[in-house]
C-alpha positions, -999 to 999 in steps of 0.1 A, spaced: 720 -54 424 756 -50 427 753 -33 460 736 -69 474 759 -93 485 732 -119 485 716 -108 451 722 -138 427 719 -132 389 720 -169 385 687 -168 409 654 -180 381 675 -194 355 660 -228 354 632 -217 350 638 -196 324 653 -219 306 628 -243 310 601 -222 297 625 -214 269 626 -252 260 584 -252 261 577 -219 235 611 -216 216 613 -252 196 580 -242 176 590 -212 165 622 -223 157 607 -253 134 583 -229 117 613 -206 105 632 -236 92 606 -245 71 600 -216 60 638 -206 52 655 -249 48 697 -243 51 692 -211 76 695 -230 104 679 -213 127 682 -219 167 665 -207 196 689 -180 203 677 -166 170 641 -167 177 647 -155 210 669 -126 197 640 -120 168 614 -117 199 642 -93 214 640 -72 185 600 -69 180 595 -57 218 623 -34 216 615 -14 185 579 -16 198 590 1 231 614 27 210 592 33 180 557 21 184 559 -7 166 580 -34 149 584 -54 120 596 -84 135 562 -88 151 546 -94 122 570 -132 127 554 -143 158 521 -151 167 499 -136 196 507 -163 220 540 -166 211 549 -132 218 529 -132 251 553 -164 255 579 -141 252 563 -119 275 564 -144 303 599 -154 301 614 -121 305 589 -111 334 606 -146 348 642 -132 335 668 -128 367 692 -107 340 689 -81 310 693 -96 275 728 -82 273 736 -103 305 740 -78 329 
């Protein structure tokens, strides 16, 4: 991508962040309640979703799974099919 002048990592963002704002506030509600004084954002849950479909891609499985539901994971799923950049940014 850094060979393409034209390529623009900004390029999907909205909608990104969009879809973020339609799956993330559940799951972020759900852990609050379920740990109250954690505080728990959506950069959280969407780091938590990070984790699950990493380990599952390295190791076969994950833990953090077991946190999200189906839909929420195939929520997930869509957003960083949508994603213009990798998680670290780059």
């Amino acid at each position: 991508m850094d060979n393409c002048s034209a390529w623009d990592y900004a390029f999907g963002l909205g909608a990104v962040n969009t879809w973020n704002a339609v799956y993330l506030p559940s799951i972020v509600s759900r852990f609050n309640e379920l740990l109250p004084g954690f505080n728990f954002t959506q950069n959280h849950a969407h780091g938590l979703l990070y984790a699950c479909a990493y380990e599952t891609a390295t190791m076969g499985s994950s833990p953090w799974c077991k946190l999200f539901t189906e839909s929420e994971i195939l929520d997930f799923g869509a957003q960083s099919s949508a994603s213009p950049v990798s998680p670290q940014g780059d």
